[in-house]
FIPA-127977 format. One line per 10 residues: number of its first residue (from 1); for each residue y, z, x of C-alpha. Coordinates in pm, whole numbers. Each point is the difference from the previous one (the first is absolute). Layout:
N
NUM = Y Z X  ...
This chain:
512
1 = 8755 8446 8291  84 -342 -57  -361 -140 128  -99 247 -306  209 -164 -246  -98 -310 82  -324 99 -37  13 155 -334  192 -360 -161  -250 -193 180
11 = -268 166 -206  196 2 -289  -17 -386 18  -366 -54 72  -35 222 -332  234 -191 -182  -180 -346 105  -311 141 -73  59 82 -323  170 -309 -78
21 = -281 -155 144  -260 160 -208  198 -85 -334  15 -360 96  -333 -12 63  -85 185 -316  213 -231 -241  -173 -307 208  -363 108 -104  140 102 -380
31 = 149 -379 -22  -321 -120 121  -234 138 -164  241 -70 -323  -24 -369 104  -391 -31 99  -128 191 -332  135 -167 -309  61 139 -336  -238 -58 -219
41 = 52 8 -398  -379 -109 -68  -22 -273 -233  320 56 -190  313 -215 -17  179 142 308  292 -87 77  249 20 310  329 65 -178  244 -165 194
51 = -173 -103 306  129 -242 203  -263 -219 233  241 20 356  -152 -294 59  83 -190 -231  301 156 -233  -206 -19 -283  -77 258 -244  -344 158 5
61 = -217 108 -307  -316 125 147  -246 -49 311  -327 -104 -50  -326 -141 192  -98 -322 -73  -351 34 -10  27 244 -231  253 -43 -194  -18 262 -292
71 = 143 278 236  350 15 42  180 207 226  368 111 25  59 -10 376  -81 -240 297  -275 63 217  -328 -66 111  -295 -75 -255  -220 308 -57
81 = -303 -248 -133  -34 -254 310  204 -41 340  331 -164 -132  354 48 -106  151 5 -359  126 -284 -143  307 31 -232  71 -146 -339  363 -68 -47
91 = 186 33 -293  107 -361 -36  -351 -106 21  -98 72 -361  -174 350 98  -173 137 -250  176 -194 -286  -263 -278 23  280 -278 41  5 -252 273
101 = 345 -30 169  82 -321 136  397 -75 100  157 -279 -149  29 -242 359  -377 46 -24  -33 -111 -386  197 -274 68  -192 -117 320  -338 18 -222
111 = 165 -163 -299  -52 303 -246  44 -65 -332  49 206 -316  -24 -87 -369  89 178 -298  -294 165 -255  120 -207 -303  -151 17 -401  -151 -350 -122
121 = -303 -211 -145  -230 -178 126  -77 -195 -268  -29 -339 175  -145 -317 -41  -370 -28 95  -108 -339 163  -361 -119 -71  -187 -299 72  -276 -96 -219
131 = -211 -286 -149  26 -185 -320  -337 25 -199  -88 -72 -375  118 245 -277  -381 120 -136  122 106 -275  122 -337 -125  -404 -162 55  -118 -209 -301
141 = -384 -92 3  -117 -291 -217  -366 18 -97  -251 -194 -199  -42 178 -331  -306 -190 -75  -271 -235 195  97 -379 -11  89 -297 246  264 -121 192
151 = 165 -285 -84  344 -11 188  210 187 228  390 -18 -76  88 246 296  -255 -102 295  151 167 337  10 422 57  390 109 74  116 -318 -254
161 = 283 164 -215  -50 -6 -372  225 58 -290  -89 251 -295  -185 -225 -269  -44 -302 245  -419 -118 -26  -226 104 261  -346 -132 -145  -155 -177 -277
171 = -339 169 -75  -287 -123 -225  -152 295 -190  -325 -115 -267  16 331 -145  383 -26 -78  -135 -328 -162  -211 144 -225  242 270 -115  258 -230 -97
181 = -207 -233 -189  -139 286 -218  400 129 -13  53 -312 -135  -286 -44 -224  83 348 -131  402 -46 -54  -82 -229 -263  -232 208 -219  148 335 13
191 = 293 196 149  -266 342 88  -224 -268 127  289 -144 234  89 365 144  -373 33 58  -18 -334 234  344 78 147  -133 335 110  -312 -123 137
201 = 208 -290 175  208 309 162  -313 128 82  -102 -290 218  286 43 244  273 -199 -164  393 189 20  162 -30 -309  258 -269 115  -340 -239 1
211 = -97 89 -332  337 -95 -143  -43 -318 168  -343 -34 -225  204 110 -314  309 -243 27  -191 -344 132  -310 126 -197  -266 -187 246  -203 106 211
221 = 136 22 370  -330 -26 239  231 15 314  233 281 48  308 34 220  48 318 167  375 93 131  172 207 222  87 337 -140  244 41 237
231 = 259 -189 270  -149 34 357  -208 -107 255  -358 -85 -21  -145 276 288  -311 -120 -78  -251 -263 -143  -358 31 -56  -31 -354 -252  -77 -332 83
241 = -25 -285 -296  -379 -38 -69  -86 367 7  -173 203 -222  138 323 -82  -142 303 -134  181 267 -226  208 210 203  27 -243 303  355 8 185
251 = 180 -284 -7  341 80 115  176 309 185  378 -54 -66  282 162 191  323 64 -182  268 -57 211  286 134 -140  -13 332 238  -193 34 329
261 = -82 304 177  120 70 372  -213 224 175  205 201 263  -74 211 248  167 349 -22  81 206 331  -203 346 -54  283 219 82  241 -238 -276
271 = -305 48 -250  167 294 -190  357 -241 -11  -157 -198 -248  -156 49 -359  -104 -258 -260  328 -108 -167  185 -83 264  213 -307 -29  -26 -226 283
281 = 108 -361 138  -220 -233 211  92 -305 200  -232 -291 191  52 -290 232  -126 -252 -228  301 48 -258  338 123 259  244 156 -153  -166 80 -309
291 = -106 344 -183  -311 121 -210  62 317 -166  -256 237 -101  -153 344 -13  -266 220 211  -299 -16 -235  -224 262 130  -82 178 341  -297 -56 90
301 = -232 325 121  -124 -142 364  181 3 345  -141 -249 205  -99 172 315  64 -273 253  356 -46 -129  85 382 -133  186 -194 -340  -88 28 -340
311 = 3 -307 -207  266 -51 -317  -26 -229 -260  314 -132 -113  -17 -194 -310  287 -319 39  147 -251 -260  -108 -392 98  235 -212 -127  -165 -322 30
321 = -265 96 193  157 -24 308  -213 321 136  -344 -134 29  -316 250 181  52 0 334  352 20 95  148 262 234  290 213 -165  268 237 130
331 = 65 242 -279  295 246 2  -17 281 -181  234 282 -61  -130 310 -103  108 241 -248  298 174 124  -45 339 149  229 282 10  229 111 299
341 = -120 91 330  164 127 311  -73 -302 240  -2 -35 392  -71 -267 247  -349 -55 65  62 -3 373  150 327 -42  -330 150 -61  -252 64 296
351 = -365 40 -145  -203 270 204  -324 -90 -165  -17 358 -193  381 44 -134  330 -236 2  322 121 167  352 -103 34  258 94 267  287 162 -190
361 = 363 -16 143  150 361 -47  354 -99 175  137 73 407  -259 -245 110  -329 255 -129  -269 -148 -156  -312 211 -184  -306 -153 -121  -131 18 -323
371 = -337 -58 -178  76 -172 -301  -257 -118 -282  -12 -390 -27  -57 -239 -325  35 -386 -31  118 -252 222  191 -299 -63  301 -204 145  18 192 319
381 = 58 306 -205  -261 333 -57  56 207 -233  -11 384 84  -143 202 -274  46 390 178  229 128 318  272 -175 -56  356 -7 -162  195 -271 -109
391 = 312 -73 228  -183 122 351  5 -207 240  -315 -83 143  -83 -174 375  -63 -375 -64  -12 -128 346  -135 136 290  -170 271 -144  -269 30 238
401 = 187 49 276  166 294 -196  -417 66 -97  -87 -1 387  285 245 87  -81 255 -294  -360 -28 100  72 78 347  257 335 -150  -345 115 -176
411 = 206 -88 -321  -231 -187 -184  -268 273 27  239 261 -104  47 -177 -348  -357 -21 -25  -4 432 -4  327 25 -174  -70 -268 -270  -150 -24 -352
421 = -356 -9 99  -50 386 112  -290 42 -220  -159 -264 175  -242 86 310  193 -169 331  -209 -238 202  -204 89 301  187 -17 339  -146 -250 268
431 = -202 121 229  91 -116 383  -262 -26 258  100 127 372  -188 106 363  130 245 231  -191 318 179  -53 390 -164  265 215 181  -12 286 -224
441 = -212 150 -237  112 297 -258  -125 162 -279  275 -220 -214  68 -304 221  -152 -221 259  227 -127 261  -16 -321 129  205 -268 247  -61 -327 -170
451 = 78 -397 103  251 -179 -214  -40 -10 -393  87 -336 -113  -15 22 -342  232 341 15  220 -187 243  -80 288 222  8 26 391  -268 189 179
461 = 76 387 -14  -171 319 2  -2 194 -336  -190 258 -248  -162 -131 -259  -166 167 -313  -385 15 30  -245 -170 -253  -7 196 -373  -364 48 155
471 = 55 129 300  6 -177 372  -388 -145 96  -228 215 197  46 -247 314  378 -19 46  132 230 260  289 12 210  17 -327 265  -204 -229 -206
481 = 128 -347 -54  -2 -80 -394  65 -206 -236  167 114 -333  126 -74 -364  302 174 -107  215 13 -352  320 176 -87  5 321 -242  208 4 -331
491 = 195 237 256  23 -264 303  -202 115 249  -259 -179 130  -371 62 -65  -309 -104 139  -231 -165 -202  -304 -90 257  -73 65 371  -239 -131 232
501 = -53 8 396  151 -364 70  -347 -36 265  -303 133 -158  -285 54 230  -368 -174 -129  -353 85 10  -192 -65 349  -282 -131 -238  -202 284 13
511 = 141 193 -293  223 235 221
């Protein structure tokens, strides 16, 4: 009887155990197959909740695969795309906010620096250098007004200064001559016959201030002085005593000297700060210390293609001639002023070669980039026409290690899909080149275990790829070694662009 009990519990207990056994076992496989096949949520923003990495401590927003990073999942576990495990994004990494955290030891340790978005002009002084040349519009030309001779030369030497009325040339004319002798002749018969001979003498080439000479010595003059019509410099000389002159012949150029021009060179992108008008100061070696004030003149419509500058005249007062042709200048010259802008340190902003962005500081050590639209430059500042607001502060200093970290987060491109330019049509991803050998083959993806990727920064691997958008060629098949070209998807997977077998057979010569 007792052998029979002890039978019976000793049955009882296998059952027991068994059943135990079975629901551990059962609860094992549930956990593992929870933990092997993650949760997929497509290419939405999934999120964990309040997942803790065990790891780590730290909280978890979603799982996804590096290499293709537009699926997220909400659970651990192995890739479903290539051979791999999830990698988490944490929470104090940014996630999806498109910020950059970066703790303050390591700000400090970089030397990270922040400035404030401030309102201001930049209505500075412009420095030019230029050249001192003669003021064309103050050029006097003394001609012969009618054919004669030579006889002397007061001013003998080009670049000899000259007053206004000072002789320059005594000039025997026969025809003037004649003319005054019949003026003469004629004064003392009639007064109509005198306006007849004065006319014809003004007729001959004589100015009015000769004829009066006639009319108050009343003899005739058969050598006449001319005179400076201005004060100057004689630019040029084409007389020598002895000469004969015809009618018309220059004698004299004569340049005023009272203003000069300074031609200057104008940076192209500073050609819009400045407008005829402008008041301006300009300053030489030759006279230290001193200051010619002037004006820009004129603009004038060429860019000199060596230099990229336009050239400004700038019209300045000489007093005393002190400015001759020739001289180098520094002109300053302020430009109207302009309204407010908001204003940033150049340094602040990086230059991408398409767009402009700034790294803006958002507080708890978080910064989120921003593409901004730039205008003028000057003083170390930029201004910032779009993207910003005044009283942000804005990364100043060490900005592209903060650039570096947000490209590595994938921020950077995320502003690109999120930003202001939607409409426009996104650029073509790279295409990366690769070798590796055709495990697989299916109607919707070709298999294949390829060496390292170095421009993906991938490791060699074995993983499906999406066939060409025209279908694999005829003579890839399963165990061939190829050779491949492969570009992500708006949806990050991986397509091939172009196959071939990495050792193609040739001809035997014979056309087989």
């Amino acid at each position: 009887m007792n052998k029979k009990k002890n039978l019976i519990l000793a049955l009882s207990v296998a059952g027991i155990l068994i059943a135990a056994g079975g629901g551990l076992y059962w609860a094992g496989m549930q956990h593992g197959m929870h933990a092997a096949v993650p949760a997929t949520s497509g290419s939405g923003a999934a999120t964990s909740g309040d997942k803790v990495d065990p790891a780590t401590g730290r909280k978890v927003l979603y799982w996804h695969d590096p290499m293709v990073p537009g699926q997220k999942f909400d659970k651990p576990g192995k890739s479903p795309f290539m051979d791999m495990q999830l990698v988490p994004v944490y929470a104090d990494e940014g996630g999806d906010d498109g910020k950059v955290a970066i703790s303050p030891r390591v700000q400090q340790n970089l030397g990270i620096r922040t400035a404030e978005v401030k309102e201001g002009s930049l209505a500075t002084a412009l420095e030019l250098v230029g050249s001192v040349a003669w003021n064309e519009r103050d050029l006097y030309v003394v001609q012969a007004r009618a054919n004669g001779y030579v006889e002397r030369l007061y001013v003998r030497a080009p670049l000899d200064r000259v007053r206004k009325d000072q002789a320059l040339v005594d000039i025997y004319v026969p025809d003037w001559v004649a003319a005054q002798e019949e003026y003469l002749a004629a004064r003392r018969m009639s007064t109509d016959l005198a306006d007849a001979a004065r006319q014809r003498m003004r007729l001959a080439g004589m100015t009015d201030e000769q004829i009066r000479q006639i009319e108050k010595s009343g003899k005739v003059h058969p050598r006449l002085t001319i005179t400076s019509p201005v004060s100057g410099v004689v630019a040029e000389l084409a007389v020598r005593e002895g000469m004969t002159i015809m009618s018309g012949a220059p004698l004299y150029r004569i340049n005023g000297l009272s203003t000069v021009w300074v031609n200057a060179e104008i940076p192209e992108a500073a050609a819009a700060q400045v407008h005829p008008g402008n008041a301006v100061e300009a300053r030489t070696a030759a006279w230290p210390g001193m200051t010619f004030q002037g004006k820009v003149g004129a603009i004038l419509p060429e860019i000199n293609p060596t230099t990229r500058t336009l050239k400004a005249r700038i019209e300045l007062a000489n007093p005393q001639g002190r400015l001759v042709p020739g001289m180098f200048a520094t002109v300053s010259l302020t430009p109207a002023a302009r309204k407010a802008v908001l204003l940033v340190p150049s340094e602040a902003v990086i230059q991408t070669g398409t767009r402009s962005v700034v790294f803006v500081a958002s507080g708890e050590g978080k910064f989120a980039p921003v593409e901004v639209e730039a205008g003028s430059e000057a003083n170390g500042q930029t201004e910032i026409r779009s993207g910003l607001s005044s009283g942000q502060k804005v990364v100043a200093s060490g900005q592209f290690l903060v650039d570096s970290e947000a490209s590595l987060k994938g921020t950077i491109a995320r502003m690109g899909d999120t930003g202001a330019g939607n409409s426009a049509k996104p650029a073509a991803a790279p295409t990366h080149h690769g070798r590796g050998r055709v495990e697989k083959i299916d109607p919707d993806s070709i298999t294949l275990s390829h060496e390292a990727i170095p421009t993906l920064q991938w490791g060699p691997m074995t993983m499906p790829f999406k066939p060409p958008a025209g279908g694999l060629p005829r003579n890839i098949a399963v165990g061939n070694q190829v050779t491949f070209d492969i570009r992500q998807t708006p949806e990050g997977e991986y397509q091939i662009t172009s196959i071939t077998p990495a050792n193609r057979q040739t001809g035997n010569g014979d056309g087989k």
